[in-house]
C-alpha positions, 0 to 999 in steps of 0.5 A: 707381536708378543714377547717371549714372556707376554702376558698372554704365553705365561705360564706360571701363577704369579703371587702378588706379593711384597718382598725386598730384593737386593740387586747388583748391578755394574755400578751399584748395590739396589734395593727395591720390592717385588709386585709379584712372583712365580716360580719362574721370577718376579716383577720388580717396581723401579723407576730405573729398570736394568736394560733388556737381557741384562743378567745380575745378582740378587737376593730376597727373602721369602716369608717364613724363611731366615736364610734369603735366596741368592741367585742370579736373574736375567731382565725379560722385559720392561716397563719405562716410565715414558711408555708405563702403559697401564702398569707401572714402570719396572722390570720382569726377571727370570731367575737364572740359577735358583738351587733346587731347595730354593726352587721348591720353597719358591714353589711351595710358596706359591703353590700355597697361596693358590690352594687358600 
């Protein structure tokens, strides 16, 4: 049975898109990068994603755009490395708290990218 956000239910057009994010986690301070984004999230390539359901901080940068976003995002799903399937191990994040001026360069960004 599919998950809440499988690949057959999502609704938003993910960007496949490069770029940093920092993270916090309990223990440590992480820096990745993105495979893709949404206006609802991201997927984020690790070799040691957060757990299911784990909620943290985090911060990124949109091209174009000095000041990054800060906001908080919760773990959706998850791609292990013992079990990558035909992707590649990482984590699927909602955003959790994006601002509304945040939300719309988000927005605009993607929307964007679709009208090219």
């Amino acid at each position: 049975m599919a998950g809440p956000l499988s690949i057959e239910r999502r609704t938003n057009r993910r960007l496949p898109i490069r770029v940093m994010v920092e993270y916090e986690t309990t223990d440590d301070f992480l820096i990745d990068y993105t495979a893709n984004m949404s206006i609802g999230g991201m997927f984020i390539p690790t070799k040691e994603p957060l757990e299911m359901g784990t909620r943290f901080r985090m911060r990124f940068r949109l091209p174009d755009r000095k000041k990054p976003i800060e906001t908080y995002a919760v773990v959706r799903w998850v791609v292990s490395v013992e079990n990558p399937g035909m992707m590649q191990p990482g984590m699927g994040v909602q955003f959790d708290e994006l601002g509304p001026k945040d939300f719309r360069d988000v927005q605009k960004l993607i929307t964007g990218w679709v009208a090219e």
